[in-house]
Backbone as JSON, one array per atom type, in Angstrom:
{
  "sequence": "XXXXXXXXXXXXXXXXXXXXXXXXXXXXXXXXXXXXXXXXXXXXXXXXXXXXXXXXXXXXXXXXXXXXXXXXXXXXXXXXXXXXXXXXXXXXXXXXXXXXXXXXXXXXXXXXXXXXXXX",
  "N": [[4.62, 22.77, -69.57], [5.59, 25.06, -67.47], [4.82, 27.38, -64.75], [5.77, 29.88, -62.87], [5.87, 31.88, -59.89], [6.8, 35.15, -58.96], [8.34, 36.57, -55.53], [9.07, 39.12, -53.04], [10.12, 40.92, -53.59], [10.67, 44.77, -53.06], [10.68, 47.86, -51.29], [14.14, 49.05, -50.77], [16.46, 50.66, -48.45], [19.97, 51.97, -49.89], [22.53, 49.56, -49.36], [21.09, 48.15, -48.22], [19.29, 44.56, -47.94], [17.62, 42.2, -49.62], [15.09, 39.41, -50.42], [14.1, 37.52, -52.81], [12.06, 35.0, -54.19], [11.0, 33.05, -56.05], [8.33, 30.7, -56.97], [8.16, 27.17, -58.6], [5.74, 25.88, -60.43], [3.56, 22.67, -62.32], [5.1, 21.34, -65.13], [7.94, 20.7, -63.46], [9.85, 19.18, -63.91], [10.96, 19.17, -66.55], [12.31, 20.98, -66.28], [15.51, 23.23, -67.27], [17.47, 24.82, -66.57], [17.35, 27.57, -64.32], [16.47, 31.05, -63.17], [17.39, 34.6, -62.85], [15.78, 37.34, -63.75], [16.11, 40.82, -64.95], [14.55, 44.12, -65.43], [15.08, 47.13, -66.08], [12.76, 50.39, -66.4], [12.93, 52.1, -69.65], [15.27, 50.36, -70.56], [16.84, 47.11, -71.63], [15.57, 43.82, -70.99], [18.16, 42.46, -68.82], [20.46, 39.18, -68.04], [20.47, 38.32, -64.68], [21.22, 36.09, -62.75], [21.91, 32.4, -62.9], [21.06, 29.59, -62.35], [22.05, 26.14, -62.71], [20.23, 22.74, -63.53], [21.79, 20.79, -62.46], [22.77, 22.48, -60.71], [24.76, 24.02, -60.51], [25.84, 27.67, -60.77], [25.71, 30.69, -62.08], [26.7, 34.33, -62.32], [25.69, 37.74, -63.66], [28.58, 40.06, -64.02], [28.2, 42.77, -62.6], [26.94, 41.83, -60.02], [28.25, 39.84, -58.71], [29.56, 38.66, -55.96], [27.49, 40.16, -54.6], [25.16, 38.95, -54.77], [23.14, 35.83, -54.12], [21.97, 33.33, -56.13], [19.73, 30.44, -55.03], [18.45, 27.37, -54.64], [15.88, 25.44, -53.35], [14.63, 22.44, -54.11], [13.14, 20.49, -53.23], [10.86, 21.89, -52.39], [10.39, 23.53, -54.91], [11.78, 25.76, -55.25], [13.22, 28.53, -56.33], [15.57, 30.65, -55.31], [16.99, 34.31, -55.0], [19.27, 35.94, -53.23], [19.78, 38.79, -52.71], [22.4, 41.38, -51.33], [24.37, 44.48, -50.16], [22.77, 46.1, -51.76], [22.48, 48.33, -54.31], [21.8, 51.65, -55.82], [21.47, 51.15, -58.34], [20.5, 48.61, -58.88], [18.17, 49.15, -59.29], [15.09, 47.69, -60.14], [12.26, 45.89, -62.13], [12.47, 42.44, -61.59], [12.84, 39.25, -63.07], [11.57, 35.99, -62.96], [12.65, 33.46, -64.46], [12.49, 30.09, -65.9], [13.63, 27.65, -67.7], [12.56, 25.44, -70.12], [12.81, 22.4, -71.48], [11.08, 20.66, -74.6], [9.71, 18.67, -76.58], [9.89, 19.24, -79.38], [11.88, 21.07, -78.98], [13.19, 24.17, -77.0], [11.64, 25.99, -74.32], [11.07, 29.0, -72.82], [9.94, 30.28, -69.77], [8.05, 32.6, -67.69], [8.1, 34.39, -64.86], [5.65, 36.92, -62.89], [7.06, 39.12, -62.43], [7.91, 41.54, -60.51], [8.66, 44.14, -58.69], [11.89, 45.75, -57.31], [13.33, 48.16, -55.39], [15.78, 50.67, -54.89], [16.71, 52.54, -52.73], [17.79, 55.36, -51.1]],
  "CA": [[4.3, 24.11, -69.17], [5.3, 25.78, -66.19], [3.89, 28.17, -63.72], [6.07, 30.81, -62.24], [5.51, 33.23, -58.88], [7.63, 35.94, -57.56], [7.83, 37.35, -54.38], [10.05, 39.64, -51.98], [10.51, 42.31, -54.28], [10.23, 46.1, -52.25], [11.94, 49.03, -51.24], [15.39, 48.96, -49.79], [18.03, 51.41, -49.16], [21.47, 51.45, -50.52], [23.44, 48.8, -48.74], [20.05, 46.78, -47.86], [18.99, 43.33, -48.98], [16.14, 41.32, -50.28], [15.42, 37.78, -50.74], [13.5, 37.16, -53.92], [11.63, 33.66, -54.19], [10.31, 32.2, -57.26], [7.58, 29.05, -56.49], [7.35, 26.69, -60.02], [5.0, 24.58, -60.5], [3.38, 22.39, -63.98], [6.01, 20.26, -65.67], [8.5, 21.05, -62.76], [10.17, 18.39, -64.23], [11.41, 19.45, -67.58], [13.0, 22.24, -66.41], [16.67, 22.82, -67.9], [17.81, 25.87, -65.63], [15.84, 28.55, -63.72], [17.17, 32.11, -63.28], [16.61, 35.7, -62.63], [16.59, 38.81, -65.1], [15.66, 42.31, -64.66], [14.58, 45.57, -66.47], [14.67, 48.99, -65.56], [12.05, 50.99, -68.05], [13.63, 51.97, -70.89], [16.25, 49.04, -70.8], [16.72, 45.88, -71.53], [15.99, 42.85, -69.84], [19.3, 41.44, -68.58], [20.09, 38.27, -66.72], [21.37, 38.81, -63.18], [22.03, 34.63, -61.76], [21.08, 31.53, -63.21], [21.06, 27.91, -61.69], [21.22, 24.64, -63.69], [19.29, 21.93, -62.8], [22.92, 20.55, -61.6], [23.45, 23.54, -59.57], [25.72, 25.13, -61.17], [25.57, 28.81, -60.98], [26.4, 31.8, -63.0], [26.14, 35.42, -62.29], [26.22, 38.85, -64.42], [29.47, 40.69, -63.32], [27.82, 43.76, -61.82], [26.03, 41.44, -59.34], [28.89, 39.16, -58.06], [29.55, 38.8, -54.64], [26.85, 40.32, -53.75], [23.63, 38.31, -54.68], [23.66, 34.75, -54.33], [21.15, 32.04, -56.31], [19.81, 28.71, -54.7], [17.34, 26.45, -54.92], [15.38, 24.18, -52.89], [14.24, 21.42, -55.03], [11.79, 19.98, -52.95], [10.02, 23.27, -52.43], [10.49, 23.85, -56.26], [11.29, 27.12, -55.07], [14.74, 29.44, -55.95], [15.5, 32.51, -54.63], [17.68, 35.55, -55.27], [19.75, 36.49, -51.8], [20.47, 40.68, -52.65], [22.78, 41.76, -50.29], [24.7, 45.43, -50.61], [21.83, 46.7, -52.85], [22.87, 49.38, -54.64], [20.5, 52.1, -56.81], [21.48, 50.47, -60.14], [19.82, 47.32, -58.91], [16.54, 49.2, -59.21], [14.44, 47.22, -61.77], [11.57, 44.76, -61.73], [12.79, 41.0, -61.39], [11.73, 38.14, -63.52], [12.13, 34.6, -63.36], [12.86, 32.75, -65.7], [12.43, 28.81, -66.45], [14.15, 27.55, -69.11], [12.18, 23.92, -70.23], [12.94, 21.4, -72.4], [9.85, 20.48, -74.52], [10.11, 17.51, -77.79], [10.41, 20.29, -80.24], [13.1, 22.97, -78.36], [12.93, 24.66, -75.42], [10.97, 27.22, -74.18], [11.46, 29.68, -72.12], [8.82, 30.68, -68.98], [8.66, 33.21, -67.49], [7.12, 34.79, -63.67], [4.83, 38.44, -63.68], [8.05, 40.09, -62.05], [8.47, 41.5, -58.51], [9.49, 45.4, -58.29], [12.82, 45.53, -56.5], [13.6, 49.71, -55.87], [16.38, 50.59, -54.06], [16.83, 53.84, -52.93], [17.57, 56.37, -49.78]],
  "C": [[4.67, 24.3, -67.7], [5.34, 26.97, -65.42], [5.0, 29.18, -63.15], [6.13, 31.9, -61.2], [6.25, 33.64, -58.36], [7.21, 36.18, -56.74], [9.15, 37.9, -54.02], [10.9, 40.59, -52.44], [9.95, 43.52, -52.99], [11.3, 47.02, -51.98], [13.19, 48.74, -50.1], [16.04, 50.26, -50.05], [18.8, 50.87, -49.53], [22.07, 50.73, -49.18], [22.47, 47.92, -48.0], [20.36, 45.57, -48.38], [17.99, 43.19, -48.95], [16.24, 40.51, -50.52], [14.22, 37.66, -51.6], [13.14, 35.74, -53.98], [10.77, 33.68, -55.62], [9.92, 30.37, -57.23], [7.06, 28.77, -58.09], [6.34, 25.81, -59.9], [4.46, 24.59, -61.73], [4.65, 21.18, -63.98], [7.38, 20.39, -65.12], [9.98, 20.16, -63.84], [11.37, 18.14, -65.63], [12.21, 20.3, -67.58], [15.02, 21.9, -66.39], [17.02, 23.8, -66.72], [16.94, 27.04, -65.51], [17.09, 29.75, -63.38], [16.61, 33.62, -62.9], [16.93, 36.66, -63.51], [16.11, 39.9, -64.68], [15.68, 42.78, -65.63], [14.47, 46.27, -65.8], [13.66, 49.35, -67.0], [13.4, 51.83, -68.81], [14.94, 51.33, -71.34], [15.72, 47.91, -71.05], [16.77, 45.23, -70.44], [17.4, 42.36, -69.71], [19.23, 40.47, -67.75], [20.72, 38.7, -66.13], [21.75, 37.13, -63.08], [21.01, 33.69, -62.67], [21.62, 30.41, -61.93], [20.95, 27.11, -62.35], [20.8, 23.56, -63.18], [20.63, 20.75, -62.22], [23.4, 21.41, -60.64], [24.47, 24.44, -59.51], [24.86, 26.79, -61.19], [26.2, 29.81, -61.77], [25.79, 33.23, -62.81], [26.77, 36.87, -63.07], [27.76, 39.73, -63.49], [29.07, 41.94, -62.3], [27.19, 43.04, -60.59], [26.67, 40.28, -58.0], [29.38, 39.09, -56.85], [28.77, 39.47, -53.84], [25.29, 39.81, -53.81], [23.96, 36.93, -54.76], [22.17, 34.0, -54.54], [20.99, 30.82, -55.87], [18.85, 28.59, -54.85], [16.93, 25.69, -53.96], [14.65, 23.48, -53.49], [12.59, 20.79, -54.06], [10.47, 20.94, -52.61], [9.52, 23.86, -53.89], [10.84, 25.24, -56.45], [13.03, 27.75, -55.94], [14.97, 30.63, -55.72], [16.91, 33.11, -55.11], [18.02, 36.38, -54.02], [20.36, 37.81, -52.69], [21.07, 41.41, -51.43], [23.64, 43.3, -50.91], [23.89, 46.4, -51.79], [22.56, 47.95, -53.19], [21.62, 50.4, -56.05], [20.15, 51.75, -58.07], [21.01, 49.3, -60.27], [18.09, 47.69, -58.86], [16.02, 48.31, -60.39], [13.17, 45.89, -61.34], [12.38, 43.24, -62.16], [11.75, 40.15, -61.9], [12.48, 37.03, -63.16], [11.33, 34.0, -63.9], [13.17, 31.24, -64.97], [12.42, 28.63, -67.73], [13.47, 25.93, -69.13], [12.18, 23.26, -71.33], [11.79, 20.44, -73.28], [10.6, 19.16, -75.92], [10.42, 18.74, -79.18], [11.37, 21.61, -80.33], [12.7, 22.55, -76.98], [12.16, 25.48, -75.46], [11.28, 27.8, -73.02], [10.1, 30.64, -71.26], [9.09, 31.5, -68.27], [7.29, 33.91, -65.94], [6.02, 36.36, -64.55], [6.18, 39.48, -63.43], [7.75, 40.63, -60.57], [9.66, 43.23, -58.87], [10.9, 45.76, -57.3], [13.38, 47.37, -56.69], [14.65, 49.98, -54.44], [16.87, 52.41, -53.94], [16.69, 54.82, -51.45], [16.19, 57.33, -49.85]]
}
């Protein structure tokens, strides 16, 4: 099992940033890759960036070059650098932990973190 907390969600204008943090803790240990997704209301969640527990990254096309995923491992922490915000990045922010259990995976998940971007 593990634990999930955003932070550093809030209002920006267009062409702001935000630095999003997600602190795990629990079975830190198990975890396969950690990530961030969003919804706007009446959408779907999508992912925006993952990280694999090699470091590998991957991000949705709308989001590329301008947000960048890392990790500090000994912090357990990873964050979500938003730079050029733009209004279509309004949406609350989840992260996601993906963990490896004896029967599957499962998939954990923060409360979310409002991110509104807007003149």
């Amino acid at each position: 099992q593990v634990q999930l907390v955003e932070s550093g969600g809030g209002l920006v204008q267009p062409g702001g940033s935000l630095r999003l943090s997600c602190a795990a803790s629990g079975s830190i240990l198990s975890i396969l890759h950690m990530g961030w997704y969003r919804q706007a209301p009446g959408k779907q969640r999508e992912p925006v960036a993952f990280i694999s527990s090699g470091g590998t990254t991957n991000y949705v096309d709308s989001v590329k070059g301008r947000f960048t995923i890392s990790r500090d491992i000994a912090k357990n922490t990873v964050y979500l650098q938003m730079n050029s915000l733009k209004p279509e990045d309004t949406a609350v922010y989840y992260c996601n932990a993906r963990t490896v259990l004896r029967t599957g995976t499962l998939d954990n998940w923060g409360q979310g973190t409002q991110v509104t971007v807007s003149s």
